[in-house]
C-alpha positions as a Markdown table, in Angstrom:
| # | Residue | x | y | z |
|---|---|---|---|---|
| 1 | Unk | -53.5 | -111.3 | -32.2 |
| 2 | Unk | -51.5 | -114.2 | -33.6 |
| 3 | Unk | -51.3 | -112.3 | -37.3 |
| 4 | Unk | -50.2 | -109.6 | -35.3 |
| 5 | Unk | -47.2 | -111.2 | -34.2 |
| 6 | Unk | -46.4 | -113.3 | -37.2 |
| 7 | Unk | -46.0 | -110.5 | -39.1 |
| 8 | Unk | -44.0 | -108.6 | -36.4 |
| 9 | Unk | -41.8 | -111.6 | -36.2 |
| 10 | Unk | -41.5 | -112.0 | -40.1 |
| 11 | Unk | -40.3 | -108.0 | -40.2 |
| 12 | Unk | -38.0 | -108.5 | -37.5 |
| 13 | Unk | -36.6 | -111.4 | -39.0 |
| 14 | Unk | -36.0 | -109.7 | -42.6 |
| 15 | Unk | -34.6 | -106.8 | -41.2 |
| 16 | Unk | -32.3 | -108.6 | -39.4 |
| 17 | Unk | -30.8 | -111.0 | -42.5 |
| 18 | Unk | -30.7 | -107.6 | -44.5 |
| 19 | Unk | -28.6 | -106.2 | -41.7 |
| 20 | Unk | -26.4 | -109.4 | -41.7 |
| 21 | Unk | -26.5 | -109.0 | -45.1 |
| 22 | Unk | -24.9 | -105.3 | -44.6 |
| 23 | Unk | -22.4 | -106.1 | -42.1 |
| 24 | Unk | -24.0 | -105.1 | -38.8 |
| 25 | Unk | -23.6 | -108.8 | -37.4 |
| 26 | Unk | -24.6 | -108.1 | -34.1 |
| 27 | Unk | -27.5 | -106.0 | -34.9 |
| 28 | Unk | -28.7 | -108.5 | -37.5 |
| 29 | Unk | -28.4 | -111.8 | -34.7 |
| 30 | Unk | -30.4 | -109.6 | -32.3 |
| 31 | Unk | -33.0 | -108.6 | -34.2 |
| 32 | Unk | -33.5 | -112.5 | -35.8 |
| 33 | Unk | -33.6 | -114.0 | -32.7 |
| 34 | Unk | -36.4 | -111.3 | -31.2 |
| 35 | Unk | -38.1 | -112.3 | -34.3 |
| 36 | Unk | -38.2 | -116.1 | -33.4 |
| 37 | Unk | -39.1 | -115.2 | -29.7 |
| 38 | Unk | -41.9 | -112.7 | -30.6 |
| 39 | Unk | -43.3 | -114.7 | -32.9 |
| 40 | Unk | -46.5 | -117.5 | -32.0 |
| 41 | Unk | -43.9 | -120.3 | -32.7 |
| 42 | Unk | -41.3 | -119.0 | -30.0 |
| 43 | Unk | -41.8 | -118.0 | -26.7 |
| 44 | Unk | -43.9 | -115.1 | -27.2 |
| 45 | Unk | -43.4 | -112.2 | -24.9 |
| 46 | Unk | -47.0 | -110.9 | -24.9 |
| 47 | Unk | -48.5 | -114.2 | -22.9 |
């Protein structure tokens, strides 16, 4: 389960410096900071 989420968190988070990247600075912050709170390091939502 924790592959599972480090790999959901590292999506999130490279989608969300790509959309920072674009422009879409709110979109981007959101989605890197659901990265870091999905993710085994953060607080993850699933336990």
């Amino acid at each position: 389960m924790a592959l599972v989420l480090w790999i959901l968190a590292v999506i999130l988070v490279v989608s969300g410096i790509v959309s920072l990247v674009r422009g879409q600075i709110l979109w981007g912050a959101v989605l890197i900071i659901v990265g870091l709170l999905v993710g085994p390091g953060g607080v993850s939502l699933f336990t």
